[in-house]
Structure formats: structure tokens, C-alpha cells
C-alpha positions in Angstrom: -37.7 17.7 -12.9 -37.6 19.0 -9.3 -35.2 21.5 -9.1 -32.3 22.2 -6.2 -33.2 25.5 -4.3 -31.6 28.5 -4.6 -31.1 30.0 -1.3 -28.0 30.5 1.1 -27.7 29.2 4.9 -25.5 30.4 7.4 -21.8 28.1 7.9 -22.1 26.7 11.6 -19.3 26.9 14.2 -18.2 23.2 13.2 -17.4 23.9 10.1 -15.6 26.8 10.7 -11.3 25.7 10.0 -8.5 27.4 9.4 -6.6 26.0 6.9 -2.6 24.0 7.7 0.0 26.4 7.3 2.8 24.3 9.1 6.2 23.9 8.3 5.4 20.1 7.0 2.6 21.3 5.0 4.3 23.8 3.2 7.1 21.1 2.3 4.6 19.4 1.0 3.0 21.7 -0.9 6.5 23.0 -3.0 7.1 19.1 -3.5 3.6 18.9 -5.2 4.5 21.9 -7.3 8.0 21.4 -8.0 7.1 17.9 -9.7 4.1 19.6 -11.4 1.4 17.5 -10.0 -2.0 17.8 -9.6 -3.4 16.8 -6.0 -7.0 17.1 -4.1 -5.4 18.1 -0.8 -4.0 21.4 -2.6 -6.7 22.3 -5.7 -10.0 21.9 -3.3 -8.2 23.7 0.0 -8.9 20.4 1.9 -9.2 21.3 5.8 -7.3 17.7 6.2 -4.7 18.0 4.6 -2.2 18.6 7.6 -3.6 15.8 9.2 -3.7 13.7 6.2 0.1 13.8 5.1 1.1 14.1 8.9 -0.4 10.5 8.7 1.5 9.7 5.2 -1.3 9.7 3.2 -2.2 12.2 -0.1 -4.1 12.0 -3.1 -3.2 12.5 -6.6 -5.2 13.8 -9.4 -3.9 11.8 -13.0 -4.6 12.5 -16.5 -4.6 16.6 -16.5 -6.6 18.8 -14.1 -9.3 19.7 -17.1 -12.6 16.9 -17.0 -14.9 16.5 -20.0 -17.7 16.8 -17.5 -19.4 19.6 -15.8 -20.8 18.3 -12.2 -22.2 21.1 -10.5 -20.5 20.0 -7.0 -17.4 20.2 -8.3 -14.8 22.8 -7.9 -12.4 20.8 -10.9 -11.9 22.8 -14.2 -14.1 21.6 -17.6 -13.4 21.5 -20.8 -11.1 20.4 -23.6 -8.6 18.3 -21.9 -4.8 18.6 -23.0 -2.7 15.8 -24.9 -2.1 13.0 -21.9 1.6 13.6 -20.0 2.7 10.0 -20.7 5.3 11.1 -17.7 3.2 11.8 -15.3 3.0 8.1 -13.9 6.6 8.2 -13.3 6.5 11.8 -11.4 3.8 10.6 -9.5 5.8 7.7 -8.1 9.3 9.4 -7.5 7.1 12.1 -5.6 5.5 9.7 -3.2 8.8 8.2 -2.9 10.3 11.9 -1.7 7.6 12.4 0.2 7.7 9.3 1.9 4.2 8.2 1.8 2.8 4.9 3.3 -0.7 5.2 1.9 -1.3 6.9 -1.7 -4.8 7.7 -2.7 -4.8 8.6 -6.4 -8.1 9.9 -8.7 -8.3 11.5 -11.4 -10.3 13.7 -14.2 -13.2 12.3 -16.2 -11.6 11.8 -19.8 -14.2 10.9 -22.0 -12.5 12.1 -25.2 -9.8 9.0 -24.7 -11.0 5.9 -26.4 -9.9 4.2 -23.0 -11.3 6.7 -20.4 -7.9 7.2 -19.1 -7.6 3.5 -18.5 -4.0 2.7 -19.6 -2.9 6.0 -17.7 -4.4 4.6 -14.6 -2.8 1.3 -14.8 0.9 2.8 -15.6 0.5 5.0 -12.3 -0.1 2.0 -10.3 2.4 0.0 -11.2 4.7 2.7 -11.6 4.1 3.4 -7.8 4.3 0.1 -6.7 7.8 -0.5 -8.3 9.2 2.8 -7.1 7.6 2.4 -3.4 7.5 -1.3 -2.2 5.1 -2.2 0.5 3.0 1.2 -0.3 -0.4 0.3 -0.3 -3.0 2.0 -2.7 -6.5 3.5 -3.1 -8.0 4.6 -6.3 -10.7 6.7 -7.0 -12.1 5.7 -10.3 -14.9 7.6 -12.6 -17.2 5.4 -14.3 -15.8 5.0 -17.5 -19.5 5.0 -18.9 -20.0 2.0 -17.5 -17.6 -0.3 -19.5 -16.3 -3.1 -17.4 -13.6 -4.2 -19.9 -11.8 -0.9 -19.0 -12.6 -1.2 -15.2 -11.0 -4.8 -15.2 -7.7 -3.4 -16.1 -7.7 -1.1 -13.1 -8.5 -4.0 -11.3 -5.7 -6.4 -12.6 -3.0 -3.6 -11.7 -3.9 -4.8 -7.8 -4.8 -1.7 -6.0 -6.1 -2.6 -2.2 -8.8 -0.5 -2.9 -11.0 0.9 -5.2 -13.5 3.6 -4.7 -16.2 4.8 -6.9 -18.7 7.6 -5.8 -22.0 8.1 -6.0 -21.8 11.5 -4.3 -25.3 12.2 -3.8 -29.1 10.2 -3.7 -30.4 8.6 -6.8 -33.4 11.4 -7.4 -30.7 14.3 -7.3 -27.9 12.4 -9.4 -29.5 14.0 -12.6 -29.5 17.1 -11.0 -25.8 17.3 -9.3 -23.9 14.9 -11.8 -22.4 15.6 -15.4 -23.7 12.3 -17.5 -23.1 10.4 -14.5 -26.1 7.7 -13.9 -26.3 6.1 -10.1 -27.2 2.8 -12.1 -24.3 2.9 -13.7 -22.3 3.6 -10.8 -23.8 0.8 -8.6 -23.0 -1.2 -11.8 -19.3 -0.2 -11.4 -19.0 -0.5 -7.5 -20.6 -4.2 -7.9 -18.3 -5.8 -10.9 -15.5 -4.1 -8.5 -16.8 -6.1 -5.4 -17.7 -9.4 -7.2 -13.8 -9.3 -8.5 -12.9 -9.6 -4.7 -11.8 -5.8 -4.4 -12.6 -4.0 -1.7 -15.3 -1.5 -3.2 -15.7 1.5 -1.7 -17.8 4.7 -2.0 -19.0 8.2 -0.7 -22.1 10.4 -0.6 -21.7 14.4 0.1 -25.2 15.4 2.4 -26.8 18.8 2.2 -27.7 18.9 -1.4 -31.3 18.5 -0.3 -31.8 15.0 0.2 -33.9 13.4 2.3 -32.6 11.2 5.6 -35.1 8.1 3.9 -33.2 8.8 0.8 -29.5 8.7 2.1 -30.5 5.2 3.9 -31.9 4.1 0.9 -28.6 4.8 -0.4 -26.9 3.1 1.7 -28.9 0.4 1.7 -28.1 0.2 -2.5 -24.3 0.6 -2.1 -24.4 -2.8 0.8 -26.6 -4.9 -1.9 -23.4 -4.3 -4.4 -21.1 -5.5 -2.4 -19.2 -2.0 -1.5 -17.1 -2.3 2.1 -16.1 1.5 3.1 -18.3 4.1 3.1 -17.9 7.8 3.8 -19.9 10.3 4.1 -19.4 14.3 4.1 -20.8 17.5 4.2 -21.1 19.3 0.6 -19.6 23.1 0.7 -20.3 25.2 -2.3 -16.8 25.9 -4.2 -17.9 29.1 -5.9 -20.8 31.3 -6.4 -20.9 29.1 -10.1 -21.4 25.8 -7.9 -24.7 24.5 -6.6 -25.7 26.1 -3.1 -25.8 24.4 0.0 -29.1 23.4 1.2 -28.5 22.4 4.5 -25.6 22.0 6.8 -25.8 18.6 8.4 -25.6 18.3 12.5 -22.4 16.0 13.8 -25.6 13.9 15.3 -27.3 13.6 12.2 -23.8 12.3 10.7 -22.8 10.1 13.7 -26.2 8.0 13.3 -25.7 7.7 9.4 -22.2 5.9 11.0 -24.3 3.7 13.1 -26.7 3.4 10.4 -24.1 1.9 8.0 -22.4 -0.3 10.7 -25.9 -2.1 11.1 -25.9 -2.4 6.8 -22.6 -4.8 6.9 -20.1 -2.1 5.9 -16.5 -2.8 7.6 -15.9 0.4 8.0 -18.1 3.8 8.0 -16.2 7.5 8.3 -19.1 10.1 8.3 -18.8 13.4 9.8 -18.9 17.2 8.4 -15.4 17.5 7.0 -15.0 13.9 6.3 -14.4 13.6 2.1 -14.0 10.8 0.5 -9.9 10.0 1.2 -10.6 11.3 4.6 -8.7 8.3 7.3 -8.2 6.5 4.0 -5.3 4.5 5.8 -6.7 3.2 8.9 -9.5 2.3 6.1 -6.5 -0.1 5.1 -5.3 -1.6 9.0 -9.1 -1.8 9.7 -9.9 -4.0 6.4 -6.8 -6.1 6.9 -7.5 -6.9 10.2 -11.1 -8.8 9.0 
């Protein structure tokens, strides 16, 4: 198996941002910690995070910040996940309601030691939001849950607007940069979600060593599912423990991936160094409802 090389590039000027340190942000942040929750904005030192909540819009992390698997992108801890907080739902929902969100994006751990993935969890948080916050609307960021559709369904019947899975990366590097994660299986996923009249979307981090042929390829998979949104980022190595990066993508190289996917039939493509994968996720929303 071809291996990712080892070898360290230099951090361009575009990449170089300081992180939010406003009043609003820090309001934010002691909310998040007073109601013990676990969000992507704080844990991965998201650069748009200002920007982001400015715009009412987070994202929430459910089930525990521990995931059964180990993807070597991925700055989340492993290991042997606590007992679920059968409370958190309801935290999760009076916090966006203090917080006075308009968009929620809400992921979560891989739990592969639950019979249900997580499953029930996911469908109490979104309903639990809902009620609390009426006329919120909703993303979810879903794993796989190996694949079983049963499981995915019930995410689906709780009515989220949207529902994101990622691929993260091209199919020859998935073994590579994903923990038991299979990009069959995830096309798999993003295609029942599509053909149950969701919108589906998904997101691929560059500079892992792929190929340009192999992120249109890609692309070109995720538009034969069905999958709507797209975005697409630049990868930054977490620790020293992580995967290095390989190459830092140009903003031109990103912008014609953009026009790329616009010519595939996705509604809506956000692709640019810092974008991740809740990055806009609101106008995502006014742009979708507008088709």
C-alpha cells in the first residue's frame, strides 16, 4: 500500500490567522463551557469561529468527546468512550436557545461500542432542539454508522434540513487517512440520504497528497449519489501525532475545484483554504431554499 510521505512544508501567508478573541466570542465560549458541551468551533481552534457565531451559526459535538476510531486527520480524542449523558440533548437545546442561534450544525463522535451507533442520541438532540428553538433550522454531520441504513433512516425521519456525511479525502487514500471508514460505504450513506429527498451533503480536506484527477473524480462520485453541497478545505496537521501535510493548496487551485463542482450539478460549492465542512453552513440553507 502506497504510503503518505513524511516530510514538512512551509504554512503560506493565506493561511496565516489569528485566532477571535472578541468580546462576543468569549461569551460564547463560557456559554459552551458553563453548559458542559462539546463543540468543533472550540476543541479544533477553528479560525471561523468569530465569523461563524457572529452569523448565528455553531456546531455541536454529541455523544462524548472520546471516538472508537483513530483517523489520522483528526485532532478528536480515541478510545473507550464514557456511559452516554442521556442529558445532553436537552443542554444542547437550552444552549442554542441562550445563544440565540438561527442555524445549528450538530456532529458528533464515532460510537461504535453502542448497538445503535449513537442513533437514538442523535434523534433526541434534534427534536429536542426543534421544540426548544422553533423555526431553527438544522444540519447534521453524521458518521457512517457502518453502513446500516436502518439506523441512518431514523436520523432522517427526525427532519433535519440537512444532512452531511464526509468523505474527507480521495478513494486511494481513504485506507490510508480513515479509521475503518470505507468511501464505498460512505457514497452508500450519502446516496440512501439523497434518494430519501434530504439534501445530502459532503466535504473533502486537499493536501493529503491527492491528485487534482483524483479530487474530480471525487467529485464526480459524490454528484452520481445524489449529494447537493459540497465543501472543500485545506487539511492542517493537529499535532506532531497527526498525518503531515503534503501540500498546501493555492486559493486558485481551490477556486477552480468551485467551478469544477458548479459544472457537476452541485447547488452550492464552498472551497477555499480555511473553508471546513460547517464553514457558510447557513447561507448553504437560503441558497438551497431558494431552488
Amino acid at each position: 500500500m502506497e504510503q503518505v510521505k513524511k516530510r514538512r512544508v512551509a504554512k503560506p501567508d493565506w493561511l496565516k490567522i489569528q485566532l477571535p478573541n472578541t468580546s462576543d466570542y468569549q461569551w460564547m465560549n463560557k456559554t459552551i463551557r458553563d453548559h458542559k458541551l462539546h463543540t468543533i468551533c472550540t476543541s479544533g481552534k477553528c479560525p471561523n469561529a468569530a465569523e461563524c457565531w457572529s452569523a448565528g451559526t455553531a456546531t455541536f459535538m454529541i455523544l462524548g468527546d472520546i471516538c472508537t476510531r483513530a483517523c489520522k486527520f483528526c485532532n478528536v480524542k480515541t478510545g473507550k468512550p464514557e456511559a452516554v449523558d442521556f442529558k445532553e440533548p436537552l443542554r444542547i437545546a437550552r444552549s442554542i436557545k441562550i445563544m440565540q442561534l438561527r442555524h445549528a450544525v450538530i456532529t458528533s463522535v464515532d460510537r461504535d461500542d453502542l448497538p445503535d451507533g449513537g442513533a437514538g442520541v442523535w434523534v433526541e438532540t434534534i427534536l429536542k432542539v426543534k421544540e426548544l428553538n422553533p423555526g431553527i433550522t438544522m444540519e447534521v454531520l453524521i458518521p457512517d454508522f457502518q453502513g446500516t441504513t436502518s439506523l441512518v433512516q431514523q436520523v432522517i425521519d427526525a427532519q433535519p434540513e440537512v444532512i452531511s456525511h464526509n468523505v474527507e479525502t480521495v478513494r486511494r487514500l481513504t485506507p490510508q487517512i480513515r479509521s475503518r471508514a470505507k468511501y464505498d460505504v460512505s457514497l452508500d450513506v450519502l446516496r440512501y440520504i439523497a434518494q430519501a429527498g434530504v439534501v445530502a451533503k459532503s466535504g473533502l480536506m486537499l493536501g493529503l497528497g491527492e491528485q487534482p484527477e483524483e479530487v474530480l473524480e471525487t467529485m464526480d462520485d459524490l454528484a452520481a449519489v445524489g449529494v447537493s453541497v459540497l465543501t472543500i478545505g485545506q487539511y492542517l496537521q493537529p499535532s506532531n501525532q497527526h498525518l503531515p501535510v503534503q501540500e498546501y493548496v493555492t486559493p486558485e487551485q481551490f477556486k477552480f475545484y468551485e467551478e469544477e463542482g458548479l459544472k457537476r450539478g452541485f447547488k452550492y460549492v464552498e472551497s477555499g483554504p480555511l473553508v471546513r465542512s460547517s464553514y457558510h453552513a447557513e447561507k448553504h440553507i437560503n441558497a438551497l431554499k431558494k431552488l
